[in-house]
Every structure is written in C-alpha cells, then in structure tokens.
C-alpha positions in Angstrom: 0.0 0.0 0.0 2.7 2.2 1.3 4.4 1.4 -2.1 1.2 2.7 -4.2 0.5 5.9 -2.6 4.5 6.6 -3.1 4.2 5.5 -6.7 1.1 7.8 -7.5 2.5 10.7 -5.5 5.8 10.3 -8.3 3.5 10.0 -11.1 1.1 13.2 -9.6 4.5 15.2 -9.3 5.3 14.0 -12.4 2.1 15.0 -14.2 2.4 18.5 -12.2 5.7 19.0 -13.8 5.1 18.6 -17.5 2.2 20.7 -17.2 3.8 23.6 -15.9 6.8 23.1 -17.9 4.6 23.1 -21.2 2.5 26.3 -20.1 5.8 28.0 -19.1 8.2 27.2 -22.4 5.1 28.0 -24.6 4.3 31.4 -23.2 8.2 32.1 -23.3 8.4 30.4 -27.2 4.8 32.9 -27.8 6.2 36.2 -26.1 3.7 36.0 -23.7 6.6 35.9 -20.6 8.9 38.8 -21.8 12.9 38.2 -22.4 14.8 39.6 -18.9 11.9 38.6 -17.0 12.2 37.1 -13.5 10.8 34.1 -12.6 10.6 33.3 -9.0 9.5 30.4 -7.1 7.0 31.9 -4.6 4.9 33.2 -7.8 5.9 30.1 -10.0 4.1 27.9 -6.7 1.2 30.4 -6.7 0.6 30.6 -10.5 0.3 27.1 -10.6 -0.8 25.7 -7.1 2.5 23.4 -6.9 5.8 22.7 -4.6 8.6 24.0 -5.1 10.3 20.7 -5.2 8.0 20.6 -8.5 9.4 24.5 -9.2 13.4 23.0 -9.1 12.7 20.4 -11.6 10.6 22.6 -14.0 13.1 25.4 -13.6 16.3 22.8 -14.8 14.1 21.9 -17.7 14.0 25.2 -18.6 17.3 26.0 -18.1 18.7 22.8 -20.0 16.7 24.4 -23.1 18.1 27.5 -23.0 15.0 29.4 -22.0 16.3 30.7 -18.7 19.3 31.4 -16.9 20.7 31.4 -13.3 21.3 34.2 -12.1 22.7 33.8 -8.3 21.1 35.3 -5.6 18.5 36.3 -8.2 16.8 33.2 -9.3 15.7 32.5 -12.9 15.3 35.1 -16.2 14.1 34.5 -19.3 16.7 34.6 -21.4 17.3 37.0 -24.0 18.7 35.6 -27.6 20.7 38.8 -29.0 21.7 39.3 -33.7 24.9 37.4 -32.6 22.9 34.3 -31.5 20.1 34.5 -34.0 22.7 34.6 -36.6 25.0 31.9 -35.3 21.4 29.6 -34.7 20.1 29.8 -38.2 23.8 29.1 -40.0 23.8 25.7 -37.7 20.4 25.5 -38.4 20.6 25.9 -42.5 23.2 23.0 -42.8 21.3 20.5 -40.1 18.5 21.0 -41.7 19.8 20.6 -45.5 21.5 17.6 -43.9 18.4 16.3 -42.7 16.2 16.4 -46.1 19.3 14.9 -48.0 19.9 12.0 -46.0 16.3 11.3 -45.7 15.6 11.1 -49.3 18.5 9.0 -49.7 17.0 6.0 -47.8 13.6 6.9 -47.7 10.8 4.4 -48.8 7.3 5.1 -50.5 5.6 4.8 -46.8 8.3 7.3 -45.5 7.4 9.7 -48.5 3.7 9.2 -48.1 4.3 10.1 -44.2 6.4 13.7 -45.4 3.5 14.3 -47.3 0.9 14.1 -44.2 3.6 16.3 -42.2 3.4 18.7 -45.0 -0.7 18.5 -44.7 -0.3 18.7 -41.3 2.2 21.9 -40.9 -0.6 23.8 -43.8 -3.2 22.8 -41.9 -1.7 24.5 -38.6 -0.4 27.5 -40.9 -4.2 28.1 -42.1 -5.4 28.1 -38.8 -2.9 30.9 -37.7 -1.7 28.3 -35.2 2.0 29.4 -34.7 2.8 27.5 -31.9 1.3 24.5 -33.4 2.9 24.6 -36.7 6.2 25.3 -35.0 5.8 22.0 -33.5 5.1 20.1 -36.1 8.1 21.1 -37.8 10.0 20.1 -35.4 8.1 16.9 -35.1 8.8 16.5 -38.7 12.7 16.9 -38.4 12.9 14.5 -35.8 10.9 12.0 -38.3 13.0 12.1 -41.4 16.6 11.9 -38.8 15.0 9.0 -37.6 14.5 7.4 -40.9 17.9 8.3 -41.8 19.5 6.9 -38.5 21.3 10.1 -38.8 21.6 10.6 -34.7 24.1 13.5 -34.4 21.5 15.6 -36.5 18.6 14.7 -34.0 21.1 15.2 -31.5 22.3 18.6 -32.2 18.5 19.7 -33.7 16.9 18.1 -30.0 19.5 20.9 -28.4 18.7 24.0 -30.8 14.7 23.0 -30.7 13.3 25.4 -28.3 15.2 28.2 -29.5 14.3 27.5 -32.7 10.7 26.9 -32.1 10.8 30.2 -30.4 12.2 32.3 -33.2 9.7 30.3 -35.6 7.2 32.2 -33.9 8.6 35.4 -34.1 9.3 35.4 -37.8 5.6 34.1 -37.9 4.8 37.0 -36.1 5.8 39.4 -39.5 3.6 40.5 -41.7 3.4 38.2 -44.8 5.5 35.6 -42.9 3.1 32.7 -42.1 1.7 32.9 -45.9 5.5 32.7 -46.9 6.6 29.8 -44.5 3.6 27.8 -45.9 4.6 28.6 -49.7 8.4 27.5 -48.3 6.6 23.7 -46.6 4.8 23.3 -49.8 8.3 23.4 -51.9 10.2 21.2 -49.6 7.6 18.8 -49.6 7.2 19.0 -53.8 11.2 18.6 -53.7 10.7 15.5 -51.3 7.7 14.0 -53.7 9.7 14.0 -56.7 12.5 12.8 -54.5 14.8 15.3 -55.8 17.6 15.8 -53.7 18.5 19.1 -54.9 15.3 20.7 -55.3 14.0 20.1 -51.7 17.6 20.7 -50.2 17.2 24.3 -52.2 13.9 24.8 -50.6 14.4 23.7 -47.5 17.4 26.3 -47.4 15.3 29.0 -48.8 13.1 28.4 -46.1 15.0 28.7 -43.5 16.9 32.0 -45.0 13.6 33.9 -45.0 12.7 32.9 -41.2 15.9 34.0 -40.8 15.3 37.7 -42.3 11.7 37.8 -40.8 13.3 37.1 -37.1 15.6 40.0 -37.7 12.9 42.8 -39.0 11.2 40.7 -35.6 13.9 42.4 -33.7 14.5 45.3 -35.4 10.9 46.4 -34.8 11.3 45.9 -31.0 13.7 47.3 -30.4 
C-alpha cells in the first residue's frame, strides 16, 4: 500500500511538472513571458498551485533548453537571444536541416514519403489556422521524423539541443507580416522537392526556407527594439 501511494504521488509530481513546464516554455516560445523577466518560485508555486520541489525540476528543464538562466542570488530570467545568436542559430540550423532532407531522401521508402507528405498536410493545416505554436511544433516533429529514418543521430542530436530556440524564433518570424503565408509557400516546396524525391530541389527549398525565417526574425527584432 505504502508502495502505491509513493508511486502515485511520483506520477502526480510528475504529471504536475510537464504541465507547468509546457505552459511555461510555450508562453516564453509565444512572447507572452517577456525576455529579462524574473521568474521566482513563490509566484511560480502560486501561479500554478504546486511545490517548489515541482518548481526546481521545471526550472532545470528550462534551463537545460536555453530558456532561462541562473542568475545567483536572483533566481531564474528569461533569457534574451541577441543578432549574434540568432545569426549563429540559423547558419547551424541551415546545414542541419539541408542535412536532414538529403539524408532522408537517400533511404527513404514510398511509406516514408507518403508520411512527409501528411507532415506537409499537417504543418498547412496549422499555418491556415494561424496556429504558430502549433505549426512550429510540427516542424520540429517532422525533423525528428525524417533523422529518424535516416539513423542520422548526431543531427537529432544537435536539432533536440537547438529546438526550443528555434521553435521560439519560428514564432517570431511568424509574427511578420506576410511571414506565415511565406513559410507555408516555403513547406509546400520542400515537400514537392521530397515527392519527386529530388535531392537538390528540396535541399534548395528547405534552405530557402529557413533563409527567410531568418530575415523575418531579424525585421522581428529590429521592430522591438
């Protein structure tokens, strides 16, 4: 019995941390908690009705995805991404995901294809809806899926570390005017390219893609500041 109620107070805590986590990294990813901003545990336990035990582990989450730093003595900001690290993000970024679309289509079967094309449905459908957050996501999901079918692990590797980041400045170019139409015309090329299973075309696309989010992110920042 003893052993139960220990077991479902893990899974509770559990439960209680993923939630918070995911509320927390998707208003940081949207805007909605500002760069700079301090994030304490007293108002972290009171915004969310939990422990601070449950604080601590959300809070290393965070930080292991580069959404917050330490400061000592201060507790946790959001962190602020500055040019330097937008530009150094999207040049890794570029090449990963170039990487990515080549070695998929260089093992890829008809059922692998036939799933690229349901992501591609997937990340319009999402784009349509104005979902940002939700279209970010699926990219990522989408990645993940074609470095998996590639057994290419240092890419999931090194695109798993960049994700959040890059999820977050996926919303922000999303949040330009024009931008959303554009990243949806950019998913419909890469997936053509991927169709026809032409290497070079959806390699092109994929790094035109990515070279526009880029620009969008920077007008992003240019505007605010």
């Amino acid at each position: 019995m003893a052993d139960e109620l220990a077991e479902e107070s893990t899974q509770t805590r559990q439960l209680a941390r993923d939630r918070v986590f995911d509320s927390v990294r998707t208003a940081i990813m949207e805007g909605r908690i500002a760069p700079d901003t301090r994030l304490t545990e007293r108002e972290l336990c009171e915004a969310f009705g939990i422990s601070r035990t449950v604080v601590r582990e959300v809070a290393r989450r965070l930080e292991a995805e580069k959404l917050v730093n330490v400061i000592p003595h201060s507790g946790l900001r959001v962190a602020r991404l500055t040019r330097k690290h937008v530009h150094e993000i999207y040049e890794i970024r570029t090449e990963l995901e170039a990487i990515t679309v080549r070695s998929f289509l260089a093992c890829a079967t008809d059922e692998d294809i036939a799933a690229a094309q349901d992501f591609g449905r997937r990340l319009l459908e999402a784009g349509s809806n104005g979902d940002k957050v939700g279209m970010a996501e699926t990219m990522s999901k989408f990645l993940r899926f074609m470095t998996d079918v590639a057994d290419n692990q240092i890419a999931a590797e090194m695109l798993d570390q960049l994700r959040s980041r890059v999820n977050m400045l996926r919303i922000y170019a999303m949040d330009e005017p024009g931008q959303l139409e554009t990243g949806m015309e950019g998913v419909r090329a890469i997936i053509a390219g991927i169709t026809a299973r032409d290497i070079a075309a959806a390699e092109r696309a994929t790094r035109i893609y990515v070279r526009r989010s880029a620009d969008a992110v920077l007008r992003h920042m240019d505007r605010d500041e």
